[in-house]
Each structure stands twice: as C-alpha cells, then as structure tokens.
N, C-alpha and C positions, 0 to 999 in steps of 0.2 A: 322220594327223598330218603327214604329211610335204610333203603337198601344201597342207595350211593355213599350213605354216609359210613355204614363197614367198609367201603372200600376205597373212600375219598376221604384223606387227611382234612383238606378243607371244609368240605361237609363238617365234618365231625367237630370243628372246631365251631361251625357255624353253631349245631343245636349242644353244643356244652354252652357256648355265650347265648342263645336263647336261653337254658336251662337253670344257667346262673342268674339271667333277670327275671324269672318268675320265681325262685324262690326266695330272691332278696323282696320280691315284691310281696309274698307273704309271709317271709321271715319278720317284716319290719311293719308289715301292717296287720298281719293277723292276733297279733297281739295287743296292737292300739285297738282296733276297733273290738275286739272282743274287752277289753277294758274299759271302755266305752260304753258298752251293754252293761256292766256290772256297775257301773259308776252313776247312771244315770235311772236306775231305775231297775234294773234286771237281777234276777235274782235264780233263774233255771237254770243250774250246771247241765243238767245231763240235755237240755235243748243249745247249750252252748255247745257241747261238746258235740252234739250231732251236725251243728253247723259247718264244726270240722272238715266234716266229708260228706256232707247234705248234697255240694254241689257237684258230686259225680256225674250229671247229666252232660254238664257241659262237653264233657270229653268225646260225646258221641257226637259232636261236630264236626271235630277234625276228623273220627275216625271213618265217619261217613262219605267224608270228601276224599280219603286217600281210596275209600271202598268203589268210590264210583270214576276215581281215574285209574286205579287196575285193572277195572270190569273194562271200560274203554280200549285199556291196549292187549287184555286177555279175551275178552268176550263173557257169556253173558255166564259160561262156569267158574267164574270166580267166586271163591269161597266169602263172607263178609268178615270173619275173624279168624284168627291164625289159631288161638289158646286152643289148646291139646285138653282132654281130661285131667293129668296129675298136675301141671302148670296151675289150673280151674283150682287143684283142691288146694295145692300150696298157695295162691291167692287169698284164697277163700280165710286160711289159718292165719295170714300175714294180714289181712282185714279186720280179724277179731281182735288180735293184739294192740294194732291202730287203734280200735275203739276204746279199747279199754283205757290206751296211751291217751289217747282226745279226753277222756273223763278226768284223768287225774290229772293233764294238765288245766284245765276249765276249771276243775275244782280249785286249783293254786291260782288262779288268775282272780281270779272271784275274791279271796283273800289277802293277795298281795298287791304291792303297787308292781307296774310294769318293769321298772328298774329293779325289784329285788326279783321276780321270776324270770326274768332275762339273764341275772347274773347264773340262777342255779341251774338254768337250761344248758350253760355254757362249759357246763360239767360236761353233756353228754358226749363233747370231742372225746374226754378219756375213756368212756363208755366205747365207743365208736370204734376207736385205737383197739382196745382191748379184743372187743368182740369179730373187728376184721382180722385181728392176729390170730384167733383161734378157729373161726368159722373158716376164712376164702385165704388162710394166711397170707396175708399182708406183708408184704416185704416194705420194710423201713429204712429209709436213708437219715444221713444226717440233717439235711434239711428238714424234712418232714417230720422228724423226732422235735427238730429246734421249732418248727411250727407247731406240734404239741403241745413243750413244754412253755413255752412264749402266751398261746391262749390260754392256757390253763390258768399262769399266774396272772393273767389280767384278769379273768372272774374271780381270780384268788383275793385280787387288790380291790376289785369293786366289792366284796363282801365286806370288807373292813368298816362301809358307814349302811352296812342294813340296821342295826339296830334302832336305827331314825327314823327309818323308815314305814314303822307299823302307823296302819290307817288309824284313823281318832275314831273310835268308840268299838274297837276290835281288841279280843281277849286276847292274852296270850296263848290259850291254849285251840284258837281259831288261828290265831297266827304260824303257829310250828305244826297245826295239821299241814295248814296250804304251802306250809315251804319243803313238810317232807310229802306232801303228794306232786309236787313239784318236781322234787329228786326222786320219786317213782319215776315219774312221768322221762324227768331225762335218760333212767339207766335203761328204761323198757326202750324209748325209740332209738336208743345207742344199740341197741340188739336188733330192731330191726331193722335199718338200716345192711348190716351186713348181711342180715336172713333174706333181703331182699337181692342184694348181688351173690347170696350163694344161689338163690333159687334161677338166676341169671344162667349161670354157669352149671348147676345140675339138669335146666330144661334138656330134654333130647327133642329140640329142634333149635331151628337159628331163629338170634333174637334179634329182631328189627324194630325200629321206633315204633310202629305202628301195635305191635306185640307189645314193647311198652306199657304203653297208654291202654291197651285192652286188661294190662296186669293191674294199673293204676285204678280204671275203672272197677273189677271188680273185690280191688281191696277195697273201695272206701265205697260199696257196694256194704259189702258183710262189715266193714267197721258202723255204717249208718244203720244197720240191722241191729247191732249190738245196743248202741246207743236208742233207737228207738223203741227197745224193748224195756229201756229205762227209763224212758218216756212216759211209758203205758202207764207204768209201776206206779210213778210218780205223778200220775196225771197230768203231765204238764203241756198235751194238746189241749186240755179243756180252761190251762189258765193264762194261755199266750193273749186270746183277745183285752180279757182281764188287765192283762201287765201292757199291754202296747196302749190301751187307755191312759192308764197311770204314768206310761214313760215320760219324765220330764222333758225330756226334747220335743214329745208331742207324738202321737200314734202313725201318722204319717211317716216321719223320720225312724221312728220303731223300725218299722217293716224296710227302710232303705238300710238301716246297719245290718238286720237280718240277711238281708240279699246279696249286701255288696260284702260280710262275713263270710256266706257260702262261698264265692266268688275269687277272695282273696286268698282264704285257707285251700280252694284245689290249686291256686298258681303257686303254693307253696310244697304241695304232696308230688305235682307235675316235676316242678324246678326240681325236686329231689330225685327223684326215680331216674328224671332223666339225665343228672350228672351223673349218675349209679350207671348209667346206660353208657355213656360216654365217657368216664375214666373210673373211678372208685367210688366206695361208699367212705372211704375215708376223705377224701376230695370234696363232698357234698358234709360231711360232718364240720369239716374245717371252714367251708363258705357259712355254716349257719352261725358258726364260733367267733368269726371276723364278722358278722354282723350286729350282731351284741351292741358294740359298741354307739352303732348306728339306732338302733331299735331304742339305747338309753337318750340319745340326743334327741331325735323325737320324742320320746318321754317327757323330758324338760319342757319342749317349745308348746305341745299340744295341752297339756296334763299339768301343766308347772310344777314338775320334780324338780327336788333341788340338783346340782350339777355340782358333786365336790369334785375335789384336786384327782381326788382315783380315780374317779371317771374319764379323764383327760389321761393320765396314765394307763388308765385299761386301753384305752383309743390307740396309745402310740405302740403296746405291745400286738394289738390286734394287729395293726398296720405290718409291723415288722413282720412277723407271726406268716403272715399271707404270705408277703413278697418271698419271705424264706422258700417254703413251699414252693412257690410259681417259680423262684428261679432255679432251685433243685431241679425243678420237672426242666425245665426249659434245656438244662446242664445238664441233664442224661440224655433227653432228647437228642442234642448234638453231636452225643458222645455214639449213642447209638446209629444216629445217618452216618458218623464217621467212620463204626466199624462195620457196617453195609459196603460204605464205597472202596474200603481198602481189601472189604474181600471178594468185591468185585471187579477189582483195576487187575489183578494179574490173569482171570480171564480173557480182558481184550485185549492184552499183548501178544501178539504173536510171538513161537518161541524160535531158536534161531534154526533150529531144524527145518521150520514151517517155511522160513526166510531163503534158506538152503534151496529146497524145493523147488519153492516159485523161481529162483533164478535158474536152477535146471533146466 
C-alpha cells in the first residue's frame, strides 16, 4: 500500500482520509476521556500523560502484516524495518519532546475544564504556521493564511467566556499553572509537528507509510520512556491499584478508560504523522484547529459545559476556516493538472515538417 501511495494520486488521498479519521478520533476523544480520569477520581498526571503514547504497541500490528506481505512477494530476505540509524536517533529526540508535550498537556487537563484547554490548544495552528515557515518553509497562499487567521479568531472568540469556567474548589493560582502548561504544551507540539516533516524530507532514504508508522512507533516508544521515568519518581505504579479502587465509576471501568485512553490518544499521534505523510504538517495542524469546535460540543453533551454564543461562533469560523483551505488546495491542484497538460499538448502535435514528410 504504501508504496502505491507515492505514486498513486488515489492512494494517497485514500490514507490522508484514513489519517484525518484517526486523528479526529483522538483529537475529540482524547481529551474527553482523559477528563474523564481527572473528573472522577484520577489524580496522576504523569501516568495520564504516559497514556499518551503507552499504546505504542498497537502499531506493530499493521507493521507486521505489511512485513509478512513483502516477505510473500520478496522472499524470506526481507528486511522487518526500513529505519536507518540517524532516522532511529531523530525519532528517538522527536519522542522525548512528545513526552515532555504529553505532560504539560495532562498537567492542564487535570486543571482545566475540556472547553478552556481545547480553546488554548487551538493556539498551536500559529505555532504550527510559524514553525513550518522556518523549519520545511512552508509556502503560503491566500487561502491558507485565510484558514489561519479565521482559526485563530475562533479560539480567540471562545477565550472571551473562560473566565466562567474555573472548576469549584480550584485556586487561582492551580488554575493559570494549568492554562500556561497548556500553552507550553501547544507551542512545544506546534514545533514538533514541523521537526517531524523536516525529519521526513532530511531522511536519506524514501519514506513510505510503513517507515511512517515505524517513526511513529519509536517516537512514543522514547516519549513513554520519558514519561515512565516520571512515573518511577512519583511512584505512581504502586498507587494505580489504590486509585482504580477509589474511582467513582468503580475499578473495573478504571482499567476500561485506561485502555480505551491508550488506544484513542495513538489514533490521534497516527492521524497526525500520517497527514504529515501525505500533505503538510501545516494541513494536520489546521484538521486539529477545525476540530476544536467539535471537541467543545462534546464537552457540553458528555460533561455539561455550558455552550455560550462564542462557541457557536467559533464553530462557524472553524467551518469557514477548513473549507478555505480545502478549496485553495483543490484551486491549485487544477491549476497545476492544467499547467501539466498544456505543457504537454504541443508535444503530441505533429509539426508541419513531420506532416511534410509523411506525405513524401
């Protein structure tokens, strides 16, 4: 698959609309359910924040099954992974970052409602923007500037009612850690995000899905390393049985948010890497920017946040915001088959000399 997909338009369009439903699907649920955990009983940031990327395992499924349909049509010297050593170590650095990013957002989730660490996330588009312009420079259109500046003001417009929004028996000075470890947290994964498509474009070998997903695995390999070693610190393997006791949902359900936590937060590192893979790192910052809006309306319905007028505002500028984007791309796209075929139509004409000839 992965190799059709460099050379197959449709392919490629296939695993971006994969790529865009797994990270809506942890863009919008790894936040509930890790709210979830803090809301009901939970109280270990840095076992939140390993959850992260705890469920790295997952990924050696797919990559097993593309290893055993190569070996199939190679024979039995197929190699099982692509990654080169320097790829290994720029992973490896791009994993610790991750972890650090997973802790200070865990820590702001912990102290925020969903709807205000949602809005400050939505910061990390300008992050995003910024950092692809100077890392993998990033060429900007006017659409894509107008899809910028269009998200931006919609997190700009849902800030207007956080003040309402501090939990009931939370200090203020617990409240403005978790909103600036928040905005850590956004300006760090707006940075890596691009470090992740420079490191695309500096590999010296070609990069295929399956290379990908081996990069993805051992980011949140060494991101979970990070995070477990804050684990150790904090003893928080020996107070998990403890707290899954106490959880008000009951110690059963404990261990299913835990699980289905791991689970939802890699569909959401996958979805990312792999829009990164198949168009931008600016393109994947923009799908997390337009889901905001979504991640606040579940907020309401699950959590009973209230739902003011700005929220319904932020909604209509996300929307626009997208479509801008998608239709730029779509208007270059055309623009560019069109200067393909016209520099290809005076090739097949014969010229009148050729014409000449043939009737000699």
């Amino acid at each position: 698959m992965e190799q059709e997909a460099q050379g197959n338009p449709a392919m490629n369009k296939v695993l971006l609309i994969l790529s865009c439903i797994l990270l809506s699907i942890g863009n919008c649920g790894g936040p509930l359910i890790m709210r979830l955990y803090f809301i009901h009983g939970g109280k270990r940031v840095w076992f939140s924040s390993w959850l992260e990327t705890g469920g790295w395992p997952i990924i050696l499924f797919p990559l097993i099954i593309t290893y055993l349909n190569r070996r199939a049509k190679q024979g039995t010297s197929t190699k099982p992974f692509f990654m080169k050593r320097p790829l290994f170590i720029a992973s490896a650095v791009i994993g610790i970052l991750t972890g650090l990013d997973d802790y200070l957002y865990a820590y702001g989730v912990a102290r925020l409602p969903v709807s205000t660490s949602s809005l400050i996330i939505a910061s990390q588009l300008a992050f995003t923007a910024a950092f692809a312009f100077l890392l993998v420079k990033q060429k900007f259109t006017s659409y894509s500037i107008n899809a910028v500046v269009l998200l931006t003001i919609g997190a700009g417009v849902l800030a207007l009612h956080t003040s309402n929004d501090r939990p009931s028996g939370e200090s203020s000075k617990e409240y403005f850690a978790g909103f600036f470890m928040t905005l850590g947290a956004s300006a760090l994964y707006g940075f890596v995000l691009p470090l992740v498509e420079l490191t695309y474009k500096k590999a010296k070998q070609a990069i295929t899905y399956s290379l990908v997903m081996e990069i993805q695995m051992v980011m949140s390999l060494f991101a979970t390393l990070f995070c477990t070693i804050g684990m150790l610190i904090n003893k928080d393997f020996q107070a998990i049985p403890r707290e899954a006791r106490a959880f008000e949902l009951g110690e059963t359900k404990y261990y299913v948010v835990v699980v289905w936590s791991a689970i939802i937060w890699q569909c959401f590192f996958m979805g990312a890497v792999g829009i990164i893979f198949c168009a931008s790192s600016l393109l994947s910052g923009i799908v997390i920017a337009v889901l905001l809006p979504v991640t606040e309306i579940l907020a309401v319905i699950f959590f009973r946040e209230n739902f003011q007028a700005e929220k319904g505002v932020a909604l209509a500028l996300s929307l626009w915001g997208f479509v801008s984007y998608f239709y730029g791309e779509i208007k270059d796209g055309r623009k560019k088959k069109q200067t393909l075929v016209d520099t290809q139509v005076p090739q097949d004409i014969p010229s009148h000399d050729n014409k000449t000839s043939c009737i000699s």
